[in-house]
C-alpha positions in Angstrom: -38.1 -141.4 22.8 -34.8 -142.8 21.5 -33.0 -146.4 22.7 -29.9 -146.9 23.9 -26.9 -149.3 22.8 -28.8 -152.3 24.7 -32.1 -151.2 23.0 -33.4 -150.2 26.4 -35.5 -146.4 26.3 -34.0 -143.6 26.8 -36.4 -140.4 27.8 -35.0 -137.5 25.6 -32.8 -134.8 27.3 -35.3 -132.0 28.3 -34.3 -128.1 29.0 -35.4 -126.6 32.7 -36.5 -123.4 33.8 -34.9 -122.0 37.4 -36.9 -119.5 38.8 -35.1 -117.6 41.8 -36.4 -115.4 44.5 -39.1 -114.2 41.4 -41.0 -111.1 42.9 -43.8 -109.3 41.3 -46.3 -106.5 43.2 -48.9 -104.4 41.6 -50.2 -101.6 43.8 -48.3 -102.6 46.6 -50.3 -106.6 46.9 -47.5 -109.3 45.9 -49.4 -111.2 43.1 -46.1 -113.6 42.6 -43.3 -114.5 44.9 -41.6 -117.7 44.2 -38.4 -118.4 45.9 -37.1 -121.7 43.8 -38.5 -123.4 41.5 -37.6 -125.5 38.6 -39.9 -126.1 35.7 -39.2 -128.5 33.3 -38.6 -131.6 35.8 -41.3 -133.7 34.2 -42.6 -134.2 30.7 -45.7 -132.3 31.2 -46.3 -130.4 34.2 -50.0 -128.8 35.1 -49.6 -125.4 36.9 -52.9 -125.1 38.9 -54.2 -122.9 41.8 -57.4 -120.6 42.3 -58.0 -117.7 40.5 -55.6 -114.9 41.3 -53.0 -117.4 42.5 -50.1 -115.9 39.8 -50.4 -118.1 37.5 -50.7 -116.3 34.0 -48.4 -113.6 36.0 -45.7 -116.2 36.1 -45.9 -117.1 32.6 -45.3 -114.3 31.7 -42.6 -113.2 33.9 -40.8 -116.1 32.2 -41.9 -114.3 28.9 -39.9 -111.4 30.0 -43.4 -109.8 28.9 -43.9 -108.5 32.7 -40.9 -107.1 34.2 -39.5 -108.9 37.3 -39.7 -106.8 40.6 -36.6 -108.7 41.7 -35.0 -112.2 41.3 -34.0 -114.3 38.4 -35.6 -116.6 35.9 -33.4 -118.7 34.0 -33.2 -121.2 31.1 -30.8 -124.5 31.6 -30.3 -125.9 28.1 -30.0 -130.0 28.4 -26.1 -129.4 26.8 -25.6 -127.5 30.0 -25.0 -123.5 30.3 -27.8 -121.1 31.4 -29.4 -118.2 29.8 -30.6 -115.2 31.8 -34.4 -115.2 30.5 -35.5 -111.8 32.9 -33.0 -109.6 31.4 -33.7 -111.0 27.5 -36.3 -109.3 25.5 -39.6 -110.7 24.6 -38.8 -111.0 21.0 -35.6 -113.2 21.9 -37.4 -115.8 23.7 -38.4 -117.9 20.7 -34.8 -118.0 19.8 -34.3 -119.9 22.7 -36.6 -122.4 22.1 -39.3 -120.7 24.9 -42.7 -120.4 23.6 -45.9 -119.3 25.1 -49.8 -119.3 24.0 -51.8 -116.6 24.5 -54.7 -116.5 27.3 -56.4 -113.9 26.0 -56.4 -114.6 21.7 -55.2 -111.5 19.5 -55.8 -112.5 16.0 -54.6 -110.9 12.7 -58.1 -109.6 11.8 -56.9 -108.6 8.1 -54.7 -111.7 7.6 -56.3 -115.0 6.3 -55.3 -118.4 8.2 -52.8 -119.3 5.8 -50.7 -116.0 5.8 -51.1 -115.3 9.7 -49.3 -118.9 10.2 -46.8 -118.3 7.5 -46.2 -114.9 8.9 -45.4 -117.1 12.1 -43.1 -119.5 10.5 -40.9 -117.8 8.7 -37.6 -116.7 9.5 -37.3 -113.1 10.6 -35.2 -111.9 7.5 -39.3 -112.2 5.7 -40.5 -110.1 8.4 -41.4 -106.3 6.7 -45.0 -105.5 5.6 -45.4 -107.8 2.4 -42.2 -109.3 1.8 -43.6 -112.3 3.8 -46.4 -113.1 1.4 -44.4 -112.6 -1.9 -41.9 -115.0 -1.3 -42.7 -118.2 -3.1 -39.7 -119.7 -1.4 -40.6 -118.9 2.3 -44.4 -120.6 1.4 -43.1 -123.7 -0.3 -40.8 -124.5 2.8 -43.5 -124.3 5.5 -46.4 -125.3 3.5 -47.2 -128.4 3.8 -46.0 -128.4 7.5 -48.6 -125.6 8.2 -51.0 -127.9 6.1 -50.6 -130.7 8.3 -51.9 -129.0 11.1 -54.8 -127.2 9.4 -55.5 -130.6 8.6 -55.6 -132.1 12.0 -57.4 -129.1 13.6 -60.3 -129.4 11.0 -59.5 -126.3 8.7 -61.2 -126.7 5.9 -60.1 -123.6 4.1 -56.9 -121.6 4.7 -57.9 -118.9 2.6 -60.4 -117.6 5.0 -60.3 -115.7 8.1 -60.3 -117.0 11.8 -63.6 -115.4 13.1 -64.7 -118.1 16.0 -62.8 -117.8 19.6 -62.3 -121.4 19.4 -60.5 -121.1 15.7 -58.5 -118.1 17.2 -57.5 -120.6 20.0 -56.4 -123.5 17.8 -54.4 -121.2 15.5 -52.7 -119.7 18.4 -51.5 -123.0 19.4 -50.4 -123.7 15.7 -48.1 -120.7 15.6 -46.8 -122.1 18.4 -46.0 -125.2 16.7 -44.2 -123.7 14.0 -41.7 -122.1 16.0 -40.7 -125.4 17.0 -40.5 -125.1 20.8 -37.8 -127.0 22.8 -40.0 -125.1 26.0 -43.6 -124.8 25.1 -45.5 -122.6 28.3 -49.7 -123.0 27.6 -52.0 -120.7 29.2 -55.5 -122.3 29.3 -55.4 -124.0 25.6 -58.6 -125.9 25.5 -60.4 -122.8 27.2 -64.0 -123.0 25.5 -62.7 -125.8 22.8 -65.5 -128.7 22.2 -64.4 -132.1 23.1 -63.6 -133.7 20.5 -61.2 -130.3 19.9 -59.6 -130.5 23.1 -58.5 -134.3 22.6 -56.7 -133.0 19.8 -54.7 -130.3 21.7 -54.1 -133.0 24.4 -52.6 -135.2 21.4 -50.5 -132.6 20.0 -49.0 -132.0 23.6 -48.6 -135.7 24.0 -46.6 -135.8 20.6 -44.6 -133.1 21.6 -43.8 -133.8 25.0 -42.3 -137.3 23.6 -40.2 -135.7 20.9 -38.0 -133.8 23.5 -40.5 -130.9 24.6 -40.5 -129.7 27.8 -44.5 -128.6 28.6 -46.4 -126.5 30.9 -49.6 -125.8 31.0 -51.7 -123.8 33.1 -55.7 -124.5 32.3 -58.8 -124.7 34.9 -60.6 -127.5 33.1 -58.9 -130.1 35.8 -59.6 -133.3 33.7 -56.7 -132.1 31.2 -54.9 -132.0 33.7 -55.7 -135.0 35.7 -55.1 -137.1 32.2 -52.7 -135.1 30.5 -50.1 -134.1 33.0 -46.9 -136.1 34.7 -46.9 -133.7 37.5 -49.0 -130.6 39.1 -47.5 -127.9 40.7 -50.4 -125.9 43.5 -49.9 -122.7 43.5 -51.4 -120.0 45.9 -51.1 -116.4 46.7 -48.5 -116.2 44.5 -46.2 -118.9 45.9 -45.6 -122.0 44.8 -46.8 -124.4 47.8 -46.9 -128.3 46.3 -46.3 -130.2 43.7 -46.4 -134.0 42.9 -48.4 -136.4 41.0 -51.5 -135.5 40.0 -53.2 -138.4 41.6 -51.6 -136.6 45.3 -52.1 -133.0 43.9 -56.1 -134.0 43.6 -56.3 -135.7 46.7 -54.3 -133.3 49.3 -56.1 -131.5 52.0 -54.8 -128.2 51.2 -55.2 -128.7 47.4 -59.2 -129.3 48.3 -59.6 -126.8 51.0 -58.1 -123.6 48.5 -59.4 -124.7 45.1 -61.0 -128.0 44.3 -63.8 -128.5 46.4 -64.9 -132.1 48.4 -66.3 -133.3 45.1 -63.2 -133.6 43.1 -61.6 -135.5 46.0 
């Protein structure tokens, strides 16, 4: 948060993501069909539903990972503009600020901590087999920020290899850190993370949502998302249906009858 000439808050400027007439079947059953929606509206936005509502399929849609069946999905910079994220390639997201975490982990299984999150932070003129890891230059620049998260996460040793799901989890969301996101996209990030763990991620989001961050974060463990999120989009059969605060999100009829359940009412 910065202040204004009067010394009154002023909530950082915060990029959007317009998603228009988005369309995606497999096999001839529409898994996502979203007409208009922007993301981005909030701080931290929760993006809930029951399983097989869409929502990893919209994630990654955004990605430009899965290819649109029709519409548009679109980044708005806060400086104004727009950039055409369905017809960019994967690799050109992260340039734009857009980052994702992975549901389903897929760790370097050869790579040690250290050099699978420098391998992440570095700038893409490192990236060819080796160069990464021999340049003294690239590791002194990014070392101590990679470090600091180690650090935080509990890492005792960055020399060694991620082997738990949990440590593949919490690396995942480090890489995503280090390519300092202006749209950060989470897909279950606590997902079989301890407590005391999952605080931590929920911190990290917190930190980063103030800084400027636009966050959204799709995750079934409904107390993240209860405490963690400014709003909560529903989603169902593919569509977007509701969204509001998460205090109306957890308490409408609709929102109980598809996915919560009387007892979370």
């Amino acid at each position: 948060m910065g202040a204004d000439a009067t010394g009154a808050v002023v909530a950082p400027a915060r990029p959007q993501i317009r998603i228009s007439g988005a369309v995606k079947s497999y096999a001839g059953r529409v898994v996502v069909n979203v007409d208009d929606t922007i993301l981005g509206n909030s701080p931290i936005e929760g993006l809930i539903g029951p399983n097989g509502a869409g929502k990893t399929t919209l994630m990654r849609l955004i990605m430009h990972s899965t290819p649109l069946d029709s519409g548009r999905i679109s980044l708005l910079p806060p400086g104004g503009g727009e950039v055409l994220l369905s017809s960019e390639p994967t690799s050109r997201m992260a340039h734009h600020g857009v980052v994702k975490s992975n549901q389903v982990i897929m760790d370097f299984d050869r790579l040690t901590i250290l050099d699978s999150l420098l391998l992440a932070a570095v700038e893409g003129r490192y990236e060819q087999p080796h160069r990464v890891f021999s340049e003294r230059a690239a590791l002194k620049r990014h070392e101590d920020e990679i470090r600091h998260h180690l650090d935080f996460f509990g890492f005792t040793d960055r020399t060694t290899f991620a082997l738990s799901a949990g440590e593949k989890k919490l690396l995942d969301i480090v890489r995503c850190l280090l390519l300092k996101p202006t749209f950060l996209l989470l897909d279950e990030p606590t997902a079989g993370l301890p407590e005391d763990l999952t605080e931590k991620v929920m911190t990290v989001v917190r930190e980063l949502a103030a800084a400027g961050t636009a966050v959204v974060i799709v995750e079934h463990d409904l107390n993240v998302i209860w405490n963690l999120c400014d709003e909560v989009l529903f989603m169902a059969e593919g569509s977007v249906i509701l969204r509001g605060d998460p205090q109306s999100i957890r308490s409408n009829r609709t929102v109980v009858e598809k996915y919560l359940g009387e007892g979370h009412v």
